[in-house]
DRENPA-3360 file (N, C-alpha, C; in nm, 2 decimals, always signed):
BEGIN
1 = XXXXXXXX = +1.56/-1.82/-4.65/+1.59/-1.70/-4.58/+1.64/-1.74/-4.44 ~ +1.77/-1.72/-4.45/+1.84/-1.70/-4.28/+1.78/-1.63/-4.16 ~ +1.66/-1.62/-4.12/+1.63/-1.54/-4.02/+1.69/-1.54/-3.87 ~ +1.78/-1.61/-3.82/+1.88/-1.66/-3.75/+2.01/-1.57/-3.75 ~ +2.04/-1.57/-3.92/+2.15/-1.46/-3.92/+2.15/-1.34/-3.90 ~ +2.00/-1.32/-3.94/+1.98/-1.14/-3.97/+1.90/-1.12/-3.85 ~ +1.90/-1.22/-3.72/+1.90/-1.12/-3.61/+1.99/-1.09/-3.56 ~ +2.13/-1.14/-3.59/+2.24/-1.06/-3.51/+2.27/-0.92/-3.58;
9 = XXXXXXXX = +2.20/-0.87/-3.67/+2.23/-0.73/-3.77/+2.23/-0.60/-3.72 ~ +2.29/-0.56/-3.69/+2.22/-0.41/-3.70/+2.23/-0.32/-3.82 ~ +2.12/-0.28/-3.90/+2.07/-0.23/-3.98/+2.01/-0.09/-3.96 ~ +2.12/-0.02/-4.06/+2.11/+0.13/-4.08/+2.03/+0.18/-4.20 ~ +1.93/+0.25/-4.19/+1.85/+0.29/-4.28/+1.84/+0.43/-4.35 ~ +1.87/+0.53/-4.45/+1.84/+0.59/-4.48/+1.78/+0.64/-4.55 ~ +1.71/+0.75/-4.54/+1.63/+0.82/-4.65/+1.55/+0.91/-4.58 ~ +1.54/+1.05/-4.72/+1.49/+1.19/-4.66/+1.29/+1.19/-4.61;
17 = XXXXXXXX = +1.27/+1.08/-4.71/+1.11/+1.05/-4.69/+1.09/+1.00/-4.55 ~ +1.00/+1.05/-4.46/+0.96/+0.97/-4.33/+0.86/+0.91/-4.36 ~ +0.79/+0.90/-4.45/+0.69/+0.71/-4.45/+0.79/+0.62/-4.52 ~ +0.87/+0.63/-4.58/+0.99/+0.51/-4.62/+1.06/+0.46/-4.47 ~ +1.10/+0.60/-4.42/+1.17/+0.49/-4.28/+1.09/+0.46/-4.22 ~ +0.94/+0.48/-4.19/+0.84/+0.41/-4.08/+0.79/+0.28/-4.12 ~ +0.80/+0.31/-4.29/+0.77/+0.14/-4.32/+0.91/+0.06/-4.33 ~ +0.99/+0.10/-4.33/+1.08/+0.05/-4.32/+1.14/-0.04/-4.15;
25 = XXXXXXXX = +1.13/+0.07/-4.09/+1.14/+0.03/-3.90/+1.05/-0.07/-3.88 ~ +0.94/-0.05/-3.96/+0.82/-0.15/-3.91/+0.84/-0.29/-3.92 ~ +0.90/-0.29/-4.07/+0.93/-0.39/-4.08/+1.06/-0.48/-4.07 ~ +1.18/-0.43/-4.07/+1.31/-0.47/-4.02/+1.30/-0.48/-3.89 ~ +1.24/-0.41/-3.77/+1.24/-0.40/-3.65/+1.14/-0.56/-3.57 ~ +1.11/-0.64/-3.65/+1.08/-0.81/-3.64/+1.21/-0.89/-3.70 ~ +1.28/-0.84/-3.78/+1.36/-0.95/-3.83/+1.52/-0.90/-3.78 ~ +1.54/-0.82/-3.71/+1.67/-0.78/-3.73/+1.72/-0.77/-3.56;
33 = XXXXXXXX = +1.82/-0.73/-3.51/+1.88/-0.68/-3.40/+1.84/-0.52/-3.36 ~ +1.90/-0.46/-3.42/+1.87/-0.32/-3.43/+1.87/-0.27/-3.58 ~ +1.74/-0.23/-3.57/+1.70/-0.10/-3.69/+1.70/+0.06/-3.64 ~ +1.81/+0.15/-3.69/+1.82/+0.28/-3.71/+1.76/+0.33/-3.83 ~ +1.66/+0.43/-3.80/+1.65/+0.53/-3.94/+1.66/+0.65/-3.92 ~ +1.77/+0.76/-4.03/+1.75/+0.82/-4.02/+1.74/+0.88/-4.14 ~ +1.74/+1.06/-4.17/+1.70/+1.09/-4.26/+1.77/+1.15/-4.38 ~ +1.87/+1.16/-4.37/+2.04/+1.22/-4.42/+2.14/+1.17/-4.42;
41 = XXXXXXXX = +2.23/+1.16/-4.49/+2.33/+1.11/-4.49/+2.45/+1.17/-4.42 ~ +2.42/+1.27/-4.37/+2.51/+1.33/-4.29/+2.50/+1.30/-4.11 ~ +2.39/+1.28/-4.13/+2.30/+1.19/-3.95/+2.37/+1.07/-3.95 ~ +2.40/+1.00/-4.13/+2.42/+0.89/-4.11/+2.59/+0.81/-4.06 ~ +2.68/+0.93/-4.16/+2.82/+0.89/-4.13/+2.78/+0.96/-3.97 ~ +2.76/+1.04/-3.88/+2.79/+1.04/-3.72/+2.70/+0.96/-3.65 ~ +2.61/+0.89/-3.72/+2.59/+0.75/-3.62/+2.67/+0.64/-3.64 ~ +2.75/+0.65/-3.73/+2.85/+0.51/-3.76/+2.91/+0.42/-3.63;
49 = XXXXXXXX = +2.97/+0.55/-3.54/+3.09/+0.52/-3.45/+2.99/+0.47/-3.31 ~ +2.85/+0.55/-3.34/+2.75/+0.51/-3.22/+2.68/+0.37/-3.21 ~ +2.68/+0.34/-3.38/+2.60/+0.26/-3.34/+2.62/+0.10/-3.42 ~ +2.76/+0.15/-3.47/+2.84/+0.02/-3.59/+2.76/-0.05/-3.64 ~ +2.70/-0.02/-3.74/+2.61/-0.08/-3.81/+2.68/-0.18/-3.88 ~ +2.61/-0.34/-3.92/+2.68/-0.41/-4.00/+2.62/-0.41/-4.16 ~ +2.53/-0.37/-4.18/+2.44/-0.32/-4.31/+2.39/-0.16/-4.31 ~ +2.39/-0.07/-4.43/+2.36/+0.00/-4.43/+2.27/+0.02/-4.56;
57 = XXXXXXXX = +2.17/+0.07/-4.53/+2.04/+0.09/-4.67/+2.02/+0.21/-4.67 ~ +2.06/+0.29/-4.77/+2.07/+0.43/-4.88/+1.98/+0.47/-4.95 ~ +1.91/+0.54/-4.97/+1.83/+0.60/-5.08/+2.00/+0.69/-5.14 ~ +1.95/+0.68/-5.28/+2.03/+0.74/-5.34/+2.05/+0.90/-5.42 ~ +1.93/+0.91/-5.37/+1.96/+1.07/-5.43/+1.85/+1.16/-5.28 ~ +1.93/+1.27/-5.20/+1.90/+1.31/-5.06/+1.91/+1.47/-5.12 ~ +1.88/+1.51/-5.01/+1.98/+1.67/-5.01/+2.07/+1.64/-4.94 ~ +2.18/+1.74/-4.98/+2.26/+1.72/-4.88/+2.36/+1.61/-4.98;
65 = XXXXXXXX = +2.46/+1.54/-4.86/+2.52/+1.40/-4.92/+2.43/+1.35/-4.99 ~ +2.43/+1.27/-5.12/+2.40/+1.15/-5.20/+2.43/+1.04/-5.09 ~ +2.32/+0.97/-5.17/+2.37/+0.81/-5.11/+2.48/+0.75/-5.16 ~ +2.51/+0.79/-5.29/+2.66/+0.75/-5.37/+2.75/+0.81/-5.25 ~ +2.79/+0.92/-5.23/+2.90/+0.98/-5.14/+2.91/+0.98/-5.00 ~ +2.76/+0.86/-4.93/+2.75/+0.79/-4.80/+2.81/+0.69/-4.81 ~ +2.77/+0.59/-4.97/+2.90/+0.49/-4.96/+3.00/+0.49/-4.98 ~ +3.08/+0.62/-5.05/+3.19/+0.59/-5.08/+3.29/+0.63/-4.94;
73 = XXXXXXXX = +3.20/+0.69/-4.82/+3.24/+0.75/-4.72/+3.24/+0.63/-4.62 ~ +3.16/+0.55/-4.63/+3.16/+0.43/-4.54/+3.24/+0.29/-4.59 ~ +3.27/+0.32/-4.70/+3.37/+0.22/-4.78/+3.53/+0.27/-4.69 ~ +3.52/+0.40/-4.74/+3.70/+0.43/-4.70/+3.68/+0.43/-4.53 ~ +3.58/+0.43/-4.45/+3.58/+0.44/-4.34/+3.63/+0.27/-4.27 ~ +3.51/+0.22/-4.28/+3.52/+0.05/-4.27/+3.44/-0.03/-4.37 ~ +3.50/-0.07/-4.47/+3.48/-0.20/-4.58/+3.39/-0.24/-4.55 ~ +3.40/-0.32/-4.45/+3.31/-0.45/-4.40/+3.22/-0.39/-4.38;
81 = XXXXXXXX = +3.14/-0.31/-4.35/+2.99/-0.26/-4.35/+2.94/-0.27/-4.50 ~ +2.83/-0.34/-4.52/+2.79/-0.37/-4.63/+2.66/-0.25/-4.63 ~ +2.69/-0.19/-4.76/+2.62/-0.12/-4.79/+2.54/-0.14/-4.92 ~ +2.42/-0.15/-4.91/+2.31/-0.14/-5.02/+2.23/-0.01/-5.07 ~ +2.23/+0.03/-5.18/+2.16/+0.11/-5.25/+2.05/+0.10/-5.29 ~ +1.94/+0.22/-5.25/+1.79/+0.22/-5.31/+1.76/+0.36/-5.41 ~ +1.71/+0.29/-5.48/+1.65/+0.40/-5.60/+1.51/+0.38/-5.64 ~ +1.47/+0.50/-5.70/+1.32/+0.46/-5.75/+1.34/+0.38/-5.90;
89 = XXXXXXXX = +1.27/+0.35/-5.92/+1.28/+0.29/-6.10/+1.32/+0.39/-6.25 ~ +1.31/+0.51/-6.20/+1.40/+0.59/-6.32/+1.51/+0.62/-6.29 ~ +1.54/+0.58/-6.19/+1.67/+0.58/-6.16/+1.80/+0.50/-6.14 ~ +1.73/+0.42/-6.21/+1.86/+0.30/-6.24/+1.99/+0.34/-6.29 ~ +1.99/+0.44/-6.36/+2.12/+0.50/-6.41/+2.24/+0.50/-6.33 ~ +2.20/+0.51/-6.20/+2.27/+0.48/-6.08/+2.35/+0.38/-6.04 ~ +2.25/+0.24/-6.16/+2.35/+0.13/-6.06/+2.49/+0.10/-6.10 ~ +2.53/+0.10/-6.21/+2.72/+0.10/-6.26/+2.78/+0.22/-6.12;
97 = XXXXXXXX = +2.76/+0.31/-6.10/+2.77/+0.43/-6.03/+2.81/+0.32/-5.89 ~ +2.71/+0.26/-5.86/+2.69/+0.25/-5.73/+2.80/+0.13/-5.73 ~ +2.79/+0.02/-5.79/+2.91/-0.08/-5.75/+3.02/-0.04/-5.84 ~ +3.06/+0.06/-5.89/+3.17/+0.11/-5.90/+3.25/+0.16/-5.78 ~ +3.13/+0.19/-5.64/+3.19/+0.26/-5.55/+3.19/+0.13/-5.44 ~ +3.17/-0.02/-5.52/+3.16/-0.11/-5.38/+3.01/-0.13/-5.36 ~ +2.92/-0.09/-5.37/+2.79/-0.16/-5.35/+2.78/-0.28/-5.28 ~ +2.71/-0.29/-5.21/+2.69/-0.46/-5.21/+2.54/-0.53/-5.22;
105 = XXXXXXXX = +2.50/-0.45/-5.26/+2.33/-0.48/-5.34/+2.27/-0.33/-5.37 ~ +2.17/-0.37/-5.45/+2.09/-0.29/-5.51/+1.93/-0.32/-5.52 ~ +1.88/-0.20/-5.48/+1.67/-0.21/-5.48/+1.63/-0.10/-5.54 ~ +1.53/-0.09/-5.60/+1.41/-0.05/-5.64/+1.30/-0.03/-5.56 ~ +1.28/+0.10/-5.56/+1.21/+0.16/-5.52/+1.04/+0.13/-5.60 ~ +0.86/+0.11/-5.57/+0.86/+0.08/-5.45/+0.88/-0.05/-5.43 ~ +0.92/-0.07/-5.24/+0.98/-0.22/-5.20/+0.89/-0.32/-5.24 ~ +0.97/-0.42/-5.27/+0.95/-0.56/-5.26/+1.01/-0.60/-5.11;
113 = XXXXXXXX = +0.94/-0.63/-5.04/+0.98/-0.67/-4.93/+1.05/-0.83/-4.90 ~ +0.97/-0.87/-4.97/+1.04/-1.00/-4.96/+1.16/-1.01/-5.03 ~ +1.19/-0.95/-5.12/+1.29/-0.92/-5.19/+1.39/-0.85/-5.09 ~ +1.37/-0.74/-5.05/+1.44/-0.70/-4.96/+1.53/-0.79/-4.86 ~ +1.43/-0.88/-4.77/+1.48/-0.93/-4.64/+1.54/-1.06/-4.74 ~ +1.55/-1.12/-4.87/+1.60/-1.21/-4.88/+1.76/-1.14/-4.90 ~ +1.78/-1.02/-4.95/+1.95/-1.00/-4.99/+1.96/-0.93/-4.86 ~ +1.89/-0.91/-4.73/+1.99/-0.87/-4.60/+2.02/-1.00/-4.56;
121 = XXXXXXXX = +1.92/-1.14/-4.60/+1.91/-1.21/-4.52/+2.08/-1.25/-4.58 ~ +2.10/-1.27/-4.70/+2.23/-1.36/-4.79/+2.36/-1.28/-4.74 ~ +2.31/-1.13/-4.70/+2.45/-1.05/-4.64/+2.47/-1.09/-4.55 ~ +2.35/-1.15/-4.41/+2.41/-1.16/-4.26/+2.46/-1.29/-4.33 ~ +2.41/-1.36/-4.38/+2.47/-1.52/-4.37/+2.64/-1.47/-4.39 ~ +2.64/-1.36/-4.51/+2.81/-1.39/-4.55/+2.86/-1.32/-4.41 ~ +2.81/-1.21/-4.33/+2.91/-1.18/-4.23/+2.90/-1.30/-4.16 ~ +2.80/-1.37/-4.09/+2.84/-1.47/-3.96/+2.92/-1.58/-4.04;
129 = XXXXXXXX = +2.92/-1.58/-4.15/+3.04/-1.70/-4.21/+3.19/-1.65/-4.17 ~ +3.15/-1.55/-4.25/+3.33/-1.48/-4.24/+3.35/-1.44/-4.12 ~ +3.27/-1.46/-4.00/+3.33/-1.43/-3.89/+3.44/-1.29/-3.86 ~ +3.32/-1.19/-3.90/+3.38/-1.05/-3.91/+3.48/-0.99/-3.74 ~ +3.39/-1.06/-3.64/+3.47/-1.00/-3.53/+3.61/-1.08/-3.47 ~ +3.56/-1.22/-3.49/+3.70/-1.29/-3.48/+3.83/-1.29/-3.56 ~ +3.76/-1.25/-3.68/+3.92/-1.20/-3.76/+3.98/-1.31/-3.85 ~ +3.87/-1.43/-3.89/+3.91/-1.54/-3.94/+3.91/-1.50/-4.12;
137 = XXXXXXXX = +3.97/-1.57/-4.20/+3.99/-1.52/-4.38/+3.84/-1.63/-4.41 ~ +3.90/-1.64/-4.55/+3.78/-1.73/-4.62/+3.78/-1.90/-4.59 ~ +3.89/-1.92/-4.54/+3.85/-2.05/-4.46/+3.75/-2.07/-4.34 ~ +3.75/-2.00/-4.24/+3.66/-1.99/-4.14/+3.53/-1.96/-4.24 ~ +3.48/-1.88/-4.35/+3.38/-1.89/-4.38/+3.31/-2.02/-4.44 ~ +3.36/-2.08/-4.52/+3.34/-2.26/-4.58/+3.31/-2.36/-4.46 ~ +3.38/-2.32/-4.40/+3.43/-2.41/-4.24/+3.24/-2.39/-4.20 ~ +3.19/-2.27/-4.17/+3.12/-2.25/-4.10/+2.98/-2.24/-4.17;
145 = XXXXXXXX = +2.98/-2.20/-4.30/+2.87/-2.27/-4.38/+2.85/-2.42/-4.34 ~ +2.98/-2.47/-4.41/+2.95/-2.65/-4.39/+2.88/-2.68/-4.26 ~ +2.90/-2.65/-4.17/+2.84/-2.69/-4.02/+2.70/-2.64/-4.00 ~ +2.71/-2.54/-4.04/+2.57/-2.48/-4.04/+2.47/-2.58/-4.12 ~ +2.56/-2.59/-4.28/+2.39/-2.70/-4.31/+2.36/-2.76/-4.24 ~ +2.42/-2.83/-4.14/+2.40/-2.96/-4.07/+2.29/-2.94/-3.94 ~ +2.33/-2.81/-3.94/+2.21/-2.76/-3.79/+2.09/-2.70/-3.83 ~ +1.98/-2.67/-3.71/+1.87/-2.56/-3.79/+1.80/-2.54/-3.67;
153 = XXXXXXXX = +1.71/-2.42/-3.68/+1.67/-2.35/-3.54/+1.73/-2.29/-3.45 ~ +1.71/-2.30/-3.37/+1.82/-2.27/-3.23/+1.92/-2.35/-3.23 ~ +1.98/-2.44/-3.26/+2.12/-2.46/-3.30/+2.21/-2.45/-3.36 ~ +2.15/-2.39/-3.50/+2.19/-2.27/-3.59/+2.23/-2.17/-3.49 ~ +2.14/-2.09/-3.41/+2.19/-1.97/-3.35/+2.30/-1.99/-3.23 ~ +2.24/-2.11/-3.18/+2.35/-2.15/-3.06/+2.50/-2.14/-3.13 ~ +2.54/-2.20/-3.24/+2.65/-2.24/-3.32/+2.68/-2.07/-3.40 ~ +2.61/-2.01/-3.43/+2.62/-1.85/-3.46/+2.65/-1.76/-3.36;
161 = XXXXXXXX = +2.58/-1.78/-3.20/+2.66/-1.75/-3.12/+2.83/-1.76/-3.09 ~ +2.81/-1.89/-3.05/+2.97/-1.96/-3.03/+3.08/-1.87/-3.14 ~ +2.99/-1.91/-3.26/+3.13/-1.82/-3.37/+3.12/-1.69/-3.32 ~ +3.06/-1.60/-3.39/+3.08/-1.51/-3.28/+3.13/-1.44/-3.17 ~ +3.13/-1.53/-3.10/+3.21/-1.51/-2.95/+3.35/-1.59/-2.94 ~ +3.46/-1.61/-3.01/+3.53/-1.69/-3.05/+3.65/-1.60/-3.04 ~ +3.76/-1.57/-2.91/+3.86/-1.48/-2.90/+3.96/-1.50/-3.07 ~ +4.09/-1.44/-2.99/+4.18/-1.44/-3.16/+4.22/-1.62/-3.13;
169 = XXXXXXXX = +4.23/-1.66/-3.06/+4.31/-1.82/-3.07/+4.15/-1.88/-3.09 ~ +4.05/-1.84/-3.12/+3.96/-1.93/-3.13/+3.88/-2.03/-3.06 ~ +3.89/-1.98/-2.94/+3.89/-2.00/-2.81/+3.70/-1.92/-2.79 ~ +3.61/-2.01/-2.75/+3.48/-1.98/-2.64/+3.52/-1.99/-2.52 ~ +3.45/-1.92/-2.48/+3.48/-1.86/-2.32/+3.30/-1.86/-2.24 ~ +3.25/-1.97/-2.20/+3.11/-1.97/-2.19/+3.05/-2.08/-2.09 ~ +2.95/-2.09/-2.04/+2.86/-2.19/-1.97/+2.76/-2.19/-2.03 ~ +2.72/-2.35/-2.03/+2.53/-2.40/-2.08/+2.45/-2.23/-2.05;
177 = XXXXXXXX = +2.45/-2.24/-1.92/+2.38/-2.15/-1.86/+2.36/-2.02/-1.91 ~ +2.52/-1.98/-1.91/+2.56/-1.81/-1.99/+2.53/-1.79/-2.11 ~ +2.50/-1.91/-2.19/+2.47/-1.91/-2.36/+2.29/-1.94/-2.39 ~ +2.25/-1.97/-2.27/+2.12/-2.04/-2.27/+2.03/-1.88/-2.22 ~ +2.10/-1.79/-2.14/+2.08/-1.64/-2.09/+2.04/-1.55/-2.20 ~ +2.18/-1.58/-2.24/+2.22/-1.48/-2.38/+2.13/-1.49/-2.48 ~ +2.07/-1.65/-2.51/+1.99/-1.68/-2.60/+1.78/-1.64/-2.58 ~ +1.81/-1.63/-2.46/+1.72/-1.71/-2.43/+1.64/-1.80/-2.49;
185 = XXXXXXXX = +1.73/-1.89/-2.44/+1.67/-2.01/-2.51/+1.71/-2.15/-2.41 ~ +1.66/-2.24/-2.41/+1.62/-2.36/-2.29/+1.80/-2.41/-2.28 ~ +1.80/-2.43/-2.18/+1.92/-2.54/-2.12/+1.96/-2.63/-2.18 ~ +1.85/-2.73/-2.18/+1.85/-2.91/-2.30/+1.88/-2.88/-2.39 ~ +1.84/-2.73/-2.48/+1.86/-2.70/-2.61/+2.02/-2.72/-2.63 ~ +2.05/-2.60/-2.56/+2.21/-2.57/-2.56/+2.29/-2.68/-2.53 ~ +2.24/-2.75/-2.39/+2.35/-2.89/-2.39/+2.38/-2.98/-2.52 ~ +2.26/-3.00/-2.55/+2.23/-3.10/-2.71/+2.30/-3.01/-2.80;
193 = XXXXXXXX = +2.33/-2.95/-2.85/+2.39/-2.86/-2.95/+2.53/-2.85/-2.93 ~ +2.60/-2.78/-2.80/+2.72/-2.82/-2.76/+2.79/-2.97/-2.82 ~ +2.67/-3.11/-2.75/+2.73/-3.25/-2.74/+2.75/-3.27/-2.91 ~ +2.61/-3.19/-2.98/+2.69/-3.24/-3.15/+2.80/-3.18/-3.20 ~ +2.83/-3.05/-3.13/+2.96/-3.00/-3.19/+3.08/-3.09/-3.15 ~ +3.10/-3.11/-3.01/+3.19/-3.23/-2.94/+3.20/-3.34/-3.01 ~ +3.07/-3.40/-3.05/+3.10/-3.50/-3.11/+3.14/-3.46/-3.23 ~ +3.11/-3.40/-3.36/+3.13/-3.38/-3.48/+3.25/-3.30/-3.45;
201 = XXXXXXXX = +3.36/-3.29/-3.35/+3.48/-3.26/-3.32/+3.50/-3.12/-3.39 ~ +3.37/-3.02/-3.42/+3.38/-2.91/-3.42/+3.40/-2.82/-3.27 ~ +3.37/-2.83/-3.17/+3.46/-2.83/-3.07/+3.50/-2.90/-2.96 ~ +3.66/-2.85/-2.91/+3.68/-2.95/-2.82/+3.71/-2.88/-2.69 ~ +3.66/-2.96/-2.56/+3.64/-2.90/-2.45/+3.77/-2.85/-2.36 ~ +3.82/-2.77/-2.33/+3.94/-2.76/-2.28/+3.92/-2.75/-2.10 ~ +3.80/-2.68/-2.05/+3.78/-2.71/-1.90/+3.67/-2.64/-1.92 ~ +3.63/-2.65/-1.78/+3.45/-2.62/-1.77/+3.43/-2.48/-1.81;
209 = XXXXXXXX = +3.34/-2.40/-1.93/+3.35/-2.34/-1.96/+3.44/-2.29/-2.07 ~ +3.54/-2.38/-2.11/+3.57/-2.29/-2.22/+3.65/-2.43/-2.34 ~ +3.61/-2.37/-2.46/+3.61/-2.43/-2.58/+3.70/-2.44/-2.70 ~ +3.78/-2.48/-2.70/+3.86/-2.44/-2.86/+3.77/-2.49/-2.99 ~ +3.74/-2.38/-3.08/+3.67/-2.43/-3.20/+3.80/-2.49/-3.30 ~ +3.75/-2.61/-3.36/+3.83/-2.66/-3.46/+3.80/-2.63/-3.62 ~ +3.89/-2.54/-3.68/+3.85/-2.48/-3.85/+3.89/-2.60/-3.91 ~ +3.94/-2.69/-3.87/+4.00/-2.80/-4.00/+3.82/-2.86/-3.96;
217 = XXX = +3.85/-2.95/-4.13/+3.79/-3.12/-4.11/+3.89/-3.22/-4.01 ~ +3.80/-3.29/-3.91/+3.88/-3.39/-3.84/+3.95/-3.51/-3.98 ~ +4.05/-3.55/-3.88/+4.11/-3.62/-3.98/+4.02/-3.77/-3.98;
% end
């Protein structure tokens, strides 16, 4: 489990039951960035624009909107929001339904938790691969797996940062300091993590503060 990935998440929760989203907040609200719950699917498409969720979790049968016709509403809106479907156990009938409309996972109702946080955890990994805000294809994603095995802990995150924050030419724009703030996390950390990317010519320094990342293998 990526717990590194799935704090940069913000995760939208719905469902009409309020002990589902309290245990729910309870528990996403330690592993994630931001946890939203609400209780409709109609609360849910007008918090979209407020609060850009990068994961969305559905109960699938509400009053009101379905969770089927939340995803198909957040599919045509923006793709890349990964949406996952929950159902109770007689309700599985649901699932062809649901990844016919795009799904991008499926649960059973009641949670397995650990189960849970393992398929948000496999989603954030696929966004911070694919590098959803810089705008990179499936090479930036391979690119940035590979590198990742190589790190772990806060260097992982430091290096999850960096991608991240990566304009369109692929360009960081940053200080030890500014990334060590952001992180909070120590100075020595960040320098040391920086010098392995430098060295492993995953990036190269262009002046103080700012970075070009390299998507090739060095030659």
């Amino acid at each position: 489990m990526n717990v590194t990935a799935l704090q940069q998440m913000t995760v939208l929760f719905v469902d009409d039951e309020e002990t589902a989203r309290e245990q729910m907040k309870m528990v996403l609200s330690s592993f994630c960035k931001n946890t939203i719950c609400l209780g409709s699917a109609d609360q849910a498409l007008a918090a979209l624009q407020e609060h850009h969720p990068d994961i969305v979790l559905t109960d699938i049968r509400m009053p009101g909107l379905s969770g089927l016709e939340l995803l198909s509403a957040i599919k045509q809106k923006d793709p890349a929001v990964a949406v996952v479907m929950v159902s109770a156990h007689s309700e599985s009938e649901y699932l062809l339904d649901a990844f016919r409309y795009k799904a991008d996972g499926y649960l059973l109702k009641p949670f397995n938790f650990h189960d849970l946080l393992e398929l948000l955890s496999d989603i954030a990994i696929e966004k911070v691969a694919a590098g959803r805000e810089s705008g990179n294809g499936p090479e930036k994603k391979e690119f940035v797996l590979r590198i990742l095995g190589t790190l772990g802990g806060r260097r992982a995150e430091i290096m999850e940062y960096v991608i991240n924050h990566l304009d369109e030419e692929n360009l960081f724009h940053g200080t030890y300091d500014e990334v060590a703030e952001a992180l909070s996390a120590s100075k020595p950390t960040v320098v040391a993590t920086f010098q392995i990317m430098l060295e492993k010519k995953v990036l190269t320094r262009l002046k103080y503060g700012t970075y070009r990342m390299n998507m090739e293998e060095p030659a």
